[in-house]
mmCIF file of the N, C-alpha and C atoms, coordinates in Angstrom:
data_MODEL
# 
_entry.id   MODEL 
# 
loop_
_atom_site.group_PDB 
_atom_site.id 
_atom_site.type_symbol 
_atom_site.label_atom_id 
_atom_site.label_alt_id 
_atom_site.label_comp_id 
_atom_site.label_asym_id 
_atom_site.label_entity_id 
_atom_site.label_seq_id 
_atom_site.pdbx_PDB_ins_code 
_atom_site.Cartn_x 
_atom_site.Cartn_y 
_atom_site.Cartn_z 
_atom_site.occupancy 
_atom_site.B_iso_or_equiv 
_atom_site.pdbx_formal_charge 
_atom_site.auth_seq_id 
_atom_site.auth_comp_id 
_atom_site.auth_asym_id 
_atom_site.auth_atom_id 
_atom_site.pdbx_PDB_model_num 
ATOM 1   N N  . UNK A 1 1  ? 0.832   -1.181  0.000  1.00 0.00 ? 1  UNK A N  1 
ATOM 2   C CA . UNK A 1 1  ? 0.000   0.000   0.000  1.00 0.00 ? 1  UNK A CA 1 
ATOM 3   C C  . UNK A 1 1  ? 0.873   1.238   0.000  1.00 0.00 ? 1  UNK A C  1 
ATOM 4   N N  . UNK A 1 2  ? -0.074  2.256   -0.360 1.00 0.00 ? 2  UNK A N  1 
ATOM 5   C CA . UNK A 1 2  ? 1.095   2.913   -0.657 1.00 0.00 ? 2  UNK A CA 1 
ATOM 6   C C  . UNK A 1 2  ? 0.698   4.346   1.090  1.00 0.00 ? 2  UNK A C  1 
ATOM 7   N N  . UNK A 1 3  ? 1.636   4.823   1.560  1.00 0.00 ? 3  UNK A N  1 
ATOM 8   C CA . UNK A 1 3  ? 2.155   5.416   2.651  1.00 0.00 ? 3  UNK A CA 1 
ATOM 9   C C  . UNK A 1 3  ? 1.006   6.887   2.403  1.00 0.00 ? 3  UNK A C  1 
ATOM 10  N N  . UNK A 1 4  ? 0.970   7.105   1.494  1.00 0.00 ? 4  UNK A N  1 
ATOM 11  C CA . UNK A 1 4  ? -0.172  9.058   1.459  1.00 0.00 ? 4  UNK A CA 1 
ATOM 12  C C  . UNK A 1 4  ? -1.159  8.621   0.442  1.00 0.00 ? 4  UNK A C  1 
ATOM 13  N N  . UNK A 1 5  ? -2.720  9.114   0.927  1.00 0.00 ? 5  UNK A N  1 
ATOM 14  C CA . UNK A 1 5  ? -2.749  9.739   1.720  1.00 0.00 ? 5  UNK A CA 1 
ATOM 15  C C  . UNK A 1 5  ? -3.023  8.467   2.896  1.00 0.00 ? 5  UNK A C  1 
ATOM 16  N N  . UNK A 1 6  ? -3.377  8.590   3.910  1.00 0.00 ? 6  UNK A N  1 
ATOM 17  C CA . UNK A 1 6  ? -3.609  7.776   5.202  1.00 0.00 ? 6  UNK A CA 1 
ATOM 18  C C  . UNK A 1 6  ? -4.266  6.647   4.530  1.00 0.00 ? 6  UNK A C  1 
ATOM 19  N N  . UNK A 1 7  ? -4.000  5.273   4.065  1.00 0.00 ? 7  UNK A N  1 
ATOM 20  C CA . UNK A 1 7  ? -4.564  4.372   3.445  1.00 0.00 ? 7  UNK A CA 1 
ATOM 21  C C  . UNK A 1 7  ? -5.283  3.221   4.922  1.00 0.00 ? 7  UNK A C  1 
ATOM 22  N N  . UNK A 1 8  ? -6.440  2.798   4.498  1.00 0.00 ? 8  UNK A N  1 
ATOM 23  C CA . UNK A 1 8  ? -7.204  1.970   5.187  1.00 0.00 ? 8  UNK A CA 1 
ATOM 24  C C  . UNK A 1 8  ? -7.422  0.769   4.674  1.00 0.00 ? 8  UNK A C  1 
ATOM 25  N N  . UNK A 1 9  ? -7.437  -0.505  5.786  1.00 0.00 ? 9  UNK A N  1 
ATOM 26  C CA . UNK A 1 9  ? -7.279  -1.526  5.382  1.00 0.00 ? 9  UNK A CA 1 
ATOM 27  C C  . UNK A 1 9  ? -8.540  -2.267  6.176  1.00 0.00 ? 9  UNK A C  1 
ATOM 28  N N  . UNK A 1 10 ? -9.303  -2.882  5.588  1.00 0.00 ? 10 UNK A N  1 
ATOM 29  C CA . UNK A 1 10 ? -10.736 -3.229  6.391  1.00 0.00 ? 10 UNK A CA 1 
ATOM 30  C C  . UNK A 1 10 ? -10.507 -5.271  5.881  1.00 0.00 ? 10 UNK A C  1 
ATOM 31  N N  . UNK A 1 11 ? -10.195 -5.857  7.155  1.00 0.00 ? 11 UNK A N  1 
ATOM 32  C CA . UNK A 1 11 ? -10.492 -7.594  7.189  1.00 0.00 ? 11 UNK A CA 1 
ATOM 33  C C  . UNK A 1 11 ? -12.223 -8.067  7.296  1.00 0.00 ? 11 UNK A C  1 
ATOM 34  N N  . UNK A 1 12 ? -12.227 -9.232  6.610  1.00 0.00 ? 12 UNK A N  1 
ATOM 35  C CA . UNK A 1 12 ? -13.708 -9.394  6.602  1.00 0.00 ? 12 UNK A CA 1 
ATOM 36  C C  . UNK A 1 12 ? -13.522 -11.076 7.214  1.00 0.00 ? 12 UNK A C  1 
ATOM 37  N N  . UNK A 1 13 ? -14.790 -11.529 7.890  1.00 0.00 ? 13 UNK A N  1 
ATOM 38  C CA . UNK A 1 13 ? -14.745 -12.939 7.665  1.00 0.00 ? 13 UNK A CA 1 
ATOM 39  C C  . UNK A 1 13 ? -16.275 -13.348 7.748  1.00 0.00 ? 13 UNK A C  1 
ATOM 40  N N  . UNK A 1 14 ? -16.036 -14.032 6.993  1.00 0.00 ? 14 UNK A N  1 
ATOM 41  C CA . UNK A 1 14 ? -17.786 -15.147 7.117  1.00 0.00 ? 14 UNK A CA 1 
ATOM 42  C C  . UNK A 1 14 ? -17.938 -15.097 8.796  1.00 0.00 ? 14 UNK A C  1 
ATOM 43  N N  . UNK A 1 15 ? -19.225 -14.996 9.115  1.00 0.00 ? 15 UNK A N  1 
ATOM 44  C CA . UNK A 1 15 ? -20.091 -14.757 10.334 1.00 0.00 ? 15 UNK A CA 1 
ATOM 45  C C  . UNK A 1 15 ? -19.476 -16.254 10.693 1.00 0.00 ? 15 UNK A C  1 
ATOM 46  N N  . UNK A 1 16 ? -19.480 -17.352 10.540 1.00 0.00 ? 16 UNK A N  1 
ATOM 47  C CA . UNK A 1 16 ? -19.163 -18.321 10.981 1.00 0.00 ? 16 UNK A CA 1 
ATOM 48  C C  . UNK A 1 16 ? -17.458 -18.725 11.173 1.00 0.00 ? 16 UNK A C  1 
ATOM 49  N N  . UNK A 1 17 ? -17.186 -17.970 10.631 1.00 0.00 ? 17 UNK A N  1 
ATOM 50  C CA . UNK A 1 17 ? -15.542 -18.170 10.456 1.00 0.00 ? 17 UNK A CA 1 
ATOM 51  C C  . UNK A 1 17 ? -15.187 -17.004 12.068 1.00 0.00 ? 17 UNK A C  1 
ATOM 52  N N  . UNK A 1 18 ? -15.901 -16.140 12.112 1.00 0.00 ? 18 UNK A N  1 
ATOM 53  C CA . UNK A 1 18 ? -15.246 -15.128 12.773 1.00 0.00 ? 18 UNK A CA 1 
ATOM 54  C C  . UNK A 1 18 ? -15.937 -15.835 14.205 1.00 0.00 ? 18 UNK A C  1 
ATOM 55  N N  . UNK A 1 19 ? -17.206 -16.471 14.239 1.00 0.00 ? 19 UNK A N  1 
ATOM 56  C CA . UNK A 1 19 ? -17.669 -16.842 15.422 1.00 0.00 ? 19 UNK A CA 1 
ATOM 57  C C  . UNK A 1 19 ? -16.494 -18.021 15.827 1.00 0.00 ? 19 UNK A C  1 
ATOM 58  N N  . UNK A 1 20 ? -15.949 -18.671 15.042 1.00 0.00 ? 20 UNK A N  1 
ATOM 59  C CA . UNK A 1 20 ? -15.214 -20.165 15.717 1.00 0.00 ? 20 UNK A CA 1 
ATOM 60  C C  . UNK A 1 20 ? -14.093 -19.197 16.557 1.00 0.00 ? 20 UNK A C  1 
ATOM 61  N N  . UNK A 1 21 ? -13.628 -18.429 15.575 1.00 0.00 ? 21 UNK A N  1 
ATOM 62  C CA . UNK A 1 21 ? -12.254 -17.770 15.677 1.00 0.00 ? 21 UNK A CA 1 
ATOM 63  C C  . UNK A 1 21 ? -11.999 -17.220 17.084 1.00 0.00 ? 21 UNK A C  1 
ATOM 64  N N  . UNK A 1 22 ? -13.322 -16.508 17.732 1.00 0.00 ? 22 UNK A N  1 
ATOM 65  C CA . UNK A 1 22 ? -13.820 -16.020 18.788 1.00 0.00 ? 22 UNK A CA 1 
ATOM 66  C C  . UNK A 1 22 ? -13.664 -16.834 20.214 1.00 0.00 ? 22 UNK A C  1 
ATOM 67  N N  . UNK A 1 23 ? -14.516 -18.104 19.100 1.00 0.00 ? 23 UNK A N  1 
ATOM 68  C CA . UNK A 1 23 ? -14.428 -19.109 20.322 1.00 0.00 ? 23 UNK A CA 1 
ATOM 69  C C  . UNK A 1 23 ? -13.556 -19.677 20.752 1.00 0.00 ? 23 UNK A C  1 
ATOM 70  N N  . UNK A 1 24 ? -12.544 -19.769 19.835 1.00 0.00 ? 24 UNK A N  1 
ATOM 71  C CA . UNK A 1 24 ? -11.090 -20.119 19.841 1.00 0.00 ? 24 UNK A CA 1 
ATOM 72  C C  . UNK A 1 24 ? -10.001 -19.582 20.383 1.00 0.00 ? 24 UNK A C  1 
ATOM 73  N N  . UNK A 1 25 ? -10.689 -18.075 20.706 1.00 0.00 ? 25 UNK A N  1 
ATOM 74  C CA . UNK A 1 25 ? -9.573  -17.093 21.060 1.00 0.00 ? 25 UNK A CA 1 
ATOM 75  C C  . UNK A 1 25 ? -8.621  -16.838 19.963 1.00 0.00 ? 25 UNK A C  1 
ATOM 76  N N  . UNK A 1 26 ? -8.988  -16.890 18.684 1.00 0.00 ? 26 UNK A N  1 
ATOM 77  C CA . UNK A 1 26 ? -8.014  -17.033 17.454 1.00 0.00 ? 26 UNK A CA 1 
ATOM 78  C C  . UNK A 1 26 ? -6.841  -15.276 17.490 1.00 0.00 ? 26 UNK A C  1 
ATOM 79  N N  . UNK A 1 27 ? -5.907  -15.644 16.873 1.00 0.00 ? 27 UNK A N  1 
ATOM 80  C CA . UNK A 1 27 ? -5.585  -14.161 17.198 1.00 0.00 ? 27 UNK A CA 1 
ATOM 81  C C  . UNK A 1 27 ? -4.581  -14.295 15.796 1.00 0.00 ? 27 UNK A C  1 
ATOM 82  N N  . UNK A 1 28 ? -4.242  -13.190 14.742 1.00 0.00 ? 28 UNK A N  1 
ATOM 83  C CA . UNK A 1 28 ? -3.554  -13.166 13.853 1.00 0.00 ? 28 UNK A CA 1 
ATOM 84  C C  . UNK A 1 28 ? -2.394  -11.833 13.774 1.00 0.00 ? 28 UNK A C  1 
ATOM 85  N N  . UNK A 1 29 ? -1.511  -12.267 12.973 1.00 0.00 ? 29 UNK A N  1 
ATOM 86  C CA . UNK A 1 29 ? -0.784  -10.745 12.575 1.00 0.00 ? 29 UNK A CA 1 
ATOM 87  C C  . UNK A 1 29 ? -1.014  -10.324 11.421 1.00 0.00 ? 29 UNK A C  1 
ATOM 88  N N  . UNK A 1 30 ? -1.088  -9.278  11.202 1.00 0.00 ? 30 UNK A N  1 
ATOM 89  C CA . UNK A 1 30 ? -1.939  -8.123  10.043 1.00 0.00 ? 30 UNK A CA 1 
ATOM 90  C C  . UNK A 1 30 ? -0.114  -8.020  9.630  1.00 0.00 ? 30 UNK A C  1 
ATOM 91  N N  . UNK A 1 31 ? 0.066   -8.127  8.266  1.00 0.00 ? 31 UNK A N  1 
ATOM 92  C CA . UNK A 1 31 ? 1.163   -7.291  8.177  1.00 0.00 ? 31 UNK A CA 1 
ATOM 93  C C  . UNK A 1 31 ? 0.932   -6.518  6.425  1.00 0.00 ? 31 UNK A C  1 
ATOM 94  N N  . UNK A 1 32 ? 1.505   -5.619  6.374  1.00 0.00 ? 32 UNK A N  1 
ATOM 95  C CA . UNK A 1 32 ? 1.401   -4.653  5.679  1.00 0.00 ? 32 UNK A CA 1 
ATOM 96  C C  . UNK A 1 32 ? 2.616   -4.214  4.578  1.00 0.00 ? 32 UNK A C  1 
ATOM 97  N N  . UNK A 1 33 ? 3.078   -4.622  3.436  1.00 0.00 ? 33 UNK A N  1 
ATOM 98  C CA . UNK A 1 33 ? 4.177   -4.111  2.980  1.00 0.00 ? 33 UNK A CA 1 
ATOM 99  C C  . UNK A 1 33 ? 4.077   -2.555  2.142  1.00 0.00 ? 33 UNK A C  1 
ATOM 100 N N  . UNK A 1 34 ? 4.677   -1.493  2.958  1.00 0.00 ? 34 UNK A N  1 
ATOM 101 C CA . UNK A 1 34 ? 4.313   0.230   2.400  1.00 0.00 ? 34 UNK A CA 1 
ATOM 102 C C  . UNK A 1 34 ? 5.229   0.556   1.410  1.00 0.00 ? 34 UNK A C  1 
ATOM 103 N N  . UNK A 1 35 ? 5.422   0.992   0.332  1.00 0.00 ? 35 UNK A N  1 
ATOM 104 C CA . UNK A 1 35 ? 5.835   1.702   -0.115 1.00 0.00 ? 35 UNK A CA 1 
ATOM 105 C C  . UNK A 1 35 ? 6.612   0.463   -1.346 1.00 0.00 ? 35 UNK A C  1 
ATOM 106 N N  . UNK A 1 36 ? 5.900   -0.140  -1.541 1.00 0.00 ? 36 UNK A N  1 
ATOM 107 C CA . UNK A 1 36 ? 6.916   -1.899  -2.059 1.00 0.00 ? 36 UNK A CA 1 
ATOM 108 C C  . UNK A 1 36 ? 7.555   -1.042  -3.300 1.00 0.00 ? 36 UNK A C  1 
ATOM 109 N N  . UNK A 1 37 ? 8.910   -1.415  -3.079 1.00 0.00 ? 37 UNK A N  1 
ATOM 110 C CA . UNK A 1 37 ? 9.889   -1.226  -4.469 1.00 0.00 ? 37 UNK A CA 1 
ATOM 111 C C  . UNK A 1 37 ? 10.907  -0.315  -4.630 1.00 0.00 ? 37 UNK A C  1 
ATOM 112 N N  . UNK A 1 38 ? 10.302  1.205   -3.683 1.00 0.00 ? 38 UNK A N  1 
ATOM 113 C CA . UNK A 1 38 ? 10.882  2.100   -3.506 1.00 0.00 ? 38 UNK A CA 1 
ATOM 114 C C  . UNK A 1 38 ? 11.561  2.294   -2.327 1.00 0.00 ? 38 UNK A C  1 
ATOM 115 N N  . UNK A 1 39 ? 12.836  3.266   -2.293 1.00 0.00 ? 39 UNK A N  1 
ATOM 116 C CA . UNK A 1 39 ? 14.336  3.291   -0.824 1.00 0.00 ? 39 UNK A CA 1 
ATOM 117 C C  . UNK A 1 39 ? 12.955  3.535   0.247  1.00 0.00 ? 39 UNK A C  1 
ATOM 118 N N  . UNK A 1 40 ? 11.951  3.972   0.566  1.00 0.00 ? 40 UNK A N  1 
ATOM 119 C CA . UNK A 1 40 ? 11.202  4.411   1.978  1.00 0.00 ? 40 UNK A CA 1 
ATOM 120 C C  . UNK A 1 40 ? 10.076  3.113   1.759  1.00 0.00 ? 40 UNK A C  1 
ATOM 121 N N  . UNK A 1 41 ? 10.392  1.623   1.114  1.00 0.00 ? 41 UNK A N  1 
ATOM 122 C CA . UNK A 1 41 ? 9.926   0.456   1.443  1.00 0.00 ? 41 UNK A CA 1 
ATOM 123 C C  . UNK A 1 41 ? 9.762   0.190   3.249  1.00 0.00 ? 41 UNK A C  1 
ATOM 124 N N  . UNK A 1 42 ? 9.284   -0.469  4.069  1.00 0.00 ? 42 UNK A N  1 
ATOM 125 C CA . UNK A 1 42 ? 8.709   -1.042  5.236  1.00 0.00 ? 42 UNK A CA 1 
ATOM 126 C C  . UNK A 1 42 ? 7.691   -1.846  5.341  1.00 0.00 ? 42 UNK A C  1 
ATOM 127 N N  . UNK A 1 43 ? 7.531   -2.464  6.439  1.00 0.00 ? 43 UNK A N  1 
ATOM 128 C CA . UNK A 1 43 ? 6.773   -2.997  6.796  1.00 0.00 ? 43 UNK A CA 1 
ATOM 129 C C  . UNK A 1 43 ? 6.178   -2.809  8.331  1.00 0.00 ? 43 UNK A C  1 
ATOM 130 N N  . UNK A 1 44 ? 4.931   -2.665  7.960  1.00 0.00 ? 44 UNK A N  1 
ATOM 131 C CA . UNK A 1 44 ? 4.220   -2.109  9.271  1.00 0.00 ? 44 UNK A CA 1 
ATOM 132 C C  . UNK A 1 44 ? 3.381   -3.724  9.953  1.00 0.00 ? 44 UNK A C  1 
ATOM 133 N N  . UNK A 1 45 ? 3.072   -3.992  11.097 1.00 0.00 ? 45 UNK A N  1 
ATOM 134 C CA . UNK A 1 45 ? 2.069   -5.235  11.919 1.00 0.00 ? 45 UNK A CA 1 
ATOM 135 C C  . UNK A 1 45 ? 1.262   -4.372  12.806 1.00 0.00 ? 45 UNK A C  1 
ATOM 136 N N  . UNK A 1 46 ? 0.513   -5.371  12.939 1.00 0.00 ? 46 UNK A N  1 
ATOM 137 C CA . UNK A 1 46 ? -0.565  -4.923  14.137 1.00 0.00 ? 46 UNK A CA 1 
ATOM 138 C C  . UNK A 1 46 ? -1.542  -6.495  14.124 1.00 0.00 ? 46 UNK A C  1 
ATOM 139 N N  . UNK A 1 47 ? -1.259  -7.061  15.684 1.00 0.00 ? 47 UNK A N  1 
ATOM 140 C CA . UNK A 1 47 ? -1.993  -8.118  16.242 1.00 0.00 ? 47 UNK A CA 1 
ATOM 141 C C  . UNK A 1 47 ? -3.479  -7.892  16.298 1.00 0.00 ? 47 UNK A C  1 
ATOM 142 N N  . UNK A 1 48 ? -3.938  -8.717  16.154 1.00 0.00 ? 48 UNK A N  1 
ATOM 143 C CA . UNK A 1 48 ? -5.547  -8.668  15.610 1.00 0.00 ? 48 UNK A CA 1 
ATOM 144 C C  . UNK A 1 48 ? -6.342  -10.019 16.517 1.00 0.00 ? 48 UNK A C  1 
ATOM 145 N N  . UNK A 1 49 ? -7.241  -9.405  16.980 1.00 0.00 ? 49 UNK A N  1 
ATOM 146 C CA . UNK A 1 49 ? -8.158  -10.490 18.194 1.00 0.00 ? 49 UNK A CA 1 
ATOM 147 C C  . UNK A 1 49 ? -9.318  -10.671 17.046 1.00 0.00 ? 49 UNK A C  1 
ATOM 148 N N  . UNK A 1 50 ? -10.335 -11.528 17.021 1.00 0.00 ? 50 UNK A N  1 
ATOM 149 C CA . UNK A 1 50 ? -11.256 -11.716 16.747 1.00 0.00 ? 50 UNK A CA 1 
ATOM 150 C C  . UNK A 1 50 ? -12.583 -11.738 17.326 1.00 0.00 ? 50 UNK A C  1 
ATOM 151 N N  . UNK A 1 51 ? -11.786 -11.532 18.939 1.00 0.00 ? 51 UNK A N  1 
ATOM 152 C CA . UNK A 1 51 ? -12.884 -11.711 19.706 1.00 0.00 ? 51 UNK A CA 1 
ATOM 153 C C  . UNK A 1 51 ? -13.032 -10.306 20.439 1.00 0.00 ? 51 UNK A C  1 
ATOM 154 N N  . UNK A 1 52 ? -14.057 -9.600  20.458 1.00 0.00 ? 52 UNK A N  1 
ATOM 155 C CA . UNK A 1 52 ? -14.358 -8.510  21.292 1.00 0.00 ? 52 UNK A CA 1 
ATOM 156 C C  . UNK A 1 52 ? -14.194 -8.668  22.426 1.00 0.00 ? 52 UNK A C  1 
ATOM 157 N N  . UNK A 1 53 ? -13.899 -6.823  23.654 1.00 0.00 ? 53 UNK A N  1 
ATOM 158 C CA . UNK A 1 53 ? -13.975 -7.663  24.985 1.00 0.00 ? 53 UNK A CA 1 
ATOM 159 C C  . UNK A 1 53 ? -15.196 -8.399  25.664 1.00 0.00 ? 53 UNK A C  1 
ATOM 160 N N  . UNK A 1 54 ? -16.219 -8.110  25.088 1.00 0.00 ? 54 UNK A N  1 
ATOM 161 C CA . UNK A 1 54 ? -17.369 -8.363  25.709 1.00 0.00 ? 54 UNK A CA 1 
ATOM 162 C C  . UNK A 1 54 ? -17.363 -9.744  25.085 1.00 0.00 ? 54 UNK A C  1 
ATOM 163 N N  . UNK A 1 55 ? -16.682 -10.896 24.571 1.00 0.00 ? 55 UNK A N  1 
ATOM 164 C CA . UNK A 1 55 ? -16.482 -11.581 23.986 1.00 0.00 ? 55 UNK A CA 1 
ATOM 165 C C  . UNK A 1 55 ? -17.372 -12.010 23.024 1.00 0.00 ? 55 UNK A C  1 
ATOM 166 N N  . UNK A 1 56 ? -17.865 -11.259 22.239 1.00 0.00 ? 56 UNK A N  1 
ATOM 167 C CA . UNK A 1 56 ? -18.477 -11.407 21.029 1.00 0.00 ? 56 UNK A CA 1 
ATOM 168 C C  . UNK A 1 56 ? -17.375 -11.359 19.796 1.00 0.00 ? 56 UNK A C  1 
ATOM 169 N N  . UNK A 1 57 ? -18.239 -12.448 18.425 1.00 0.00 ? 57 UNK A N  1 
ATOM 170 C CA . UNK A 1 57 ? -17.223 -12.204 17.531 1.00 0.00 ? 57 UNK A CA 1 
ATOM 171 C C  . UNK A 1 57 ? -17.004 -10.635 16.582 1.00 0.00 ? 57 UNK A C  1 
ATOM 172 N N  . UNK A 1 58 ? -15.797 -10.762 16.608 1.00 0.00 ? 58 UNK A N  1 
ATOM 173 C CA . UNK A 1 58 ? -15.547 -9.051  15.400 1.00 0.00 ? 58 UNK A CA 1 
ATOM 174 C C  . UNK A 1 58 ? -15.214 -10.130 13.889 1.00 0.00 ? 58 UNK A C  1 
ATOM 175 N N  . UNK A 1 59 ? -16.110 -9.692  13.333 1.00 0.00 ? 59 UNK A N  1 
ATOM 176 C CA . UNK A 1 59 ? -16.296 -10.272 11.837 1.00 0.00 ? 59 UNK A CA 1 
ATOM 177 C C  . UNK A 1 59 ? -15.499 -9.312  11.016 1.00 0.00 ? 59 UNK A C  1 
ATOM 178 N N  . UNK A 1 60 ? -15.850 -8.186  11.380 1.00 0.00 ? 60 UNK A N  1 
ATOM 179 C CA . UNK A 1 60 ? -15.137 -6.826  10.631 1.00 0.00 ? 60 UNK A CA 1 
ATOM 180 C C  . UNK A 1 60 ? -13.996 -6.170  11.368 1.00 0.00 ? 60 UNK A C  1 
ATOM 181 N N  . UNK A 1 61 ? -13.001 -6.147  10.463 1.00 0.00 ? 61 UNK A N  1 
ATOM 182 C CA . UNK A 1 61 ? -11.646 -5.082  11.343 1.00 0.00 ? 61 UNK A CA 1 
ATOM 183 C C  . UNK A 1 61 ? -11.301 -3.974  10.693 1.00 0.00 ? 61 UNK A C  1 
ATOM 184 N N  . UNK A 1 62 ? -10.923 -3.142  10.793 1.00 0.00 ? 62 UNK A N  1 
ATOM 185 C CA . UNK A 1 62 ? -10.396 -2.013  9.851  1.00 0.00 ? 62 UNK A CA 1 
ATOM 186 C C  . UNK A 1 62 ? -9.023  -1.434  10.848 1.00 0.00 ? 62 UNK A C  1 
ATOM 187 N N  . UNK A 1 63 ? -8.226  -0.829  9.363  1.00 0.00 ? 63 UNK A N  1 
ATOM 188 C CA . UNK A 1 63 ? -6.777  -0.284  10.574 1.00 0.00 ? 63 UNK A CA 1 
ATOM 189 C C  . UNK A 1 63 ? -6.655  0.841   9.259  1.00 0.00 ? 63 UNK A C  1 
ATOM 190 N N  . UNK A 1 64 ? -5.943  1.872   9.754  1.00 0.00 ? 64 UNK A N  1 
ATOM 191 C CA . UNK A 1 64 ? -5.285  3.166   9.147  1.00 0.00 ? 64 UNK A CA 1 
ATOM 192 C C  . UNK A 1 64 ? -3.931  2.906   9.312  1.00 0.00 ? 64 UNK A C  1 
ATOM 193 N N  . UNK A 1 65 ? -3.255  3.530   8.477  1.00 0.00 ? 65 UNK A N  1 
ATOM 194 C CA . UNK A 1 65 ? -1.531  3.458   8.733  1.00 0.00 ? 65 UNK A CA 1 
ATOM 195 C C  . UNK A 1 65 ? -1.541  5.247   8.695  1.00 0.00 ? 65 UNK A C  1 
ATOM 196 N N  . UNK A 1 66 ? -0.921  5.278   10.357 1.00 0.00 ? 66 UNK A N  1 
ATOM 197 C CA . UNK A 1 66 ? -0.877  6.628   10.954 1.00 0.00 ? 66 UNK A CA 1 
ATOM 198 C C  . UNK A 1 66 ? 0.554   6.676   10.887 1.00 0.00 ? 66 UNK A C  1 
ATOM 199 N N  . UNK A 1 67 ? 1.445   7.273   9.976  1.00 0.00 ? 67 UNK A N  1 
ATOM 200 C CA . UNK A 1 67 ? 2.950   7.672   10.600 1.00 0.00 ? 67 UNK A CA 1 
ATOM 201 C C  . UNK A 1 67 ? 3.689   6.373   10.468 1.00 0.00 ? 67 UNK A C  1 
ATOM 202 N N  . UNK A 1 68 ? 2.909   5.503   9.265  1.00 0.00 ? 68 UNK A N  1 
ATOM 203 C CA . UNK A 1 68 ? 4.264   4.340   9.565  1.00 0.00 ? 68 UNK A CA 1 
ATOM 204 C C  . UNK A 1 68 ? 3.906   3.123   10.303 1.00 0.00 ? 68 UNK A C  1 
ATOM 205 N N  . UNK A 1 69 ? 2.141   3.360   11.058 1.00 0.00 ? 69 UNK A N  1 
ATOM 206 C CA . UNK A 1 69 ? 1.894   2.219   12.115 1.00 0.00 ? 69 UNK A CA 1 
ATOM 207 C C  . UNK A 1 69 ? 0.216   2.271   11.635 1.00 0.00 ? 69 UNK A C  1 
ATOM 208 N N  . UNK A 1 70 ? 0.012   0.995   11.714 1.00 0.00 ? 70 UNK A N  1 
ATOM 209 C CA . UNK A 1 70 ? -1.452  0.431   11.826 1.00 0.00 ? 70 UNK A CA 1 
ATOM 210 C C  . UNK A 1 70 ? -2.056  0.656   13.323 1.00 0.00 ? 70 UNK A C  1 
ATOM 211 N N  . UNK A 1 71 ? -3.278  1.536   12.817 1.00 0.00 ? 71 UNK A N  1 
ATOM 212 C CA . UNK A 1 71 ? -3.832  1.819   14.000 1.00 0.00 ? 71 UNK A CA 1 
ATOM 213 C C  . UNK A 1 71 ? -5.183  1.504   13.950 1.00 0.00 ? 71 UNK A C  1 
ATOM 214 N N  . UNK A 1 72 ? -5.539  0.745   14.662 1.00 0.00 ? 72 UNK A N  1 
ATOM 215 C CA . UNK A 1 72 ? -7.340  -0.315  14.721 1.00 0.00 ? 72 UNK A CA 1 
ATOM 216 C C  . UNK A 1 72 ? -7.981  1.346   14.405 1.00 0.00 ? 72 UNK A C  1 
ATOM 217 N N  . UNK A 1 73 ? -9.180  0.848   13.974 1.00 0.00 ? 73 UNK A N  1 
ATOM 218 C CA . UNK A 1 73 ? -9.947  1.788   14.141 1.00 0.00 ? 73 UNK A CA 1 
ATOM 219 C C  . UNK A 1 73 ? -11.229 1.449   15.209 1.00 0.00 ? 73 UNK A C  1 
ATOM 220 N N  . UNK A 1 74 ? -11.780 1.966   15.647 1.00 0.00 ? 74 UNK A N  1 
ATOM 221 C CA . UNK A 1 74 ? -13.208 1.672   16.659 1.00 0.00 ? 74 UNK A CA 1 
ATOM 222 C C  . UNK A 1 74 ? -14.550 1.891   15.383 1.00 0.00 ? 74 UNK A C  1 
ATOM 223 N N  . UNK A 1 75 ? -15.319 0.817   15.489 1.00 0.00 ? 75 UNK A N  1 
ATOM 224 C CA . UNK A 1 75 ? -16.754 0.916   14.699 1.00 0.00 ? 75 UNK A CA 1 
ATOM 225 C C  . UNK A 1 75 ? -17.362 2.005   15.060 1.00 0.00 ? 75 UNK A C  1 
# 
């Protein structure tokens, strides 16, 4: 992706995929390659729950890259 302007990245999963995941406590790493090809290339992460705190499943995720870093967004 590319670094300007503030690019957003939204994960999806089947209602059933995201409920196991939940139940599972599933947890993944998001990773991100910015700027691919060019000298200000990186790579940005950000750990990803599936499960809300109220422990419901999150089917939907979304993150912004603020400054270089993936930052969750709140629904």
């Amino acid at each position: 992706m590319s670094a300007t302007p503030a690019p957003r990245v939204q994960l999806r999963l089947d209602p059933e995929d995201a409920a196991r995941a939940a139940r599972l406590d599933a947890r993944a790493r998001l990773t991100v390659l910015i700027d691919e090809g060019t000298e200000a290339e990186r790579i940005a992460h950000a750990d990803v729950s599936f499960k809300a705190k109220d422990g419901t499943p999150r089917g939907t995720l979304a993150f912004r890259l603020v400054n270089g870093v993936l930052v969750e967004e709140t629904p």
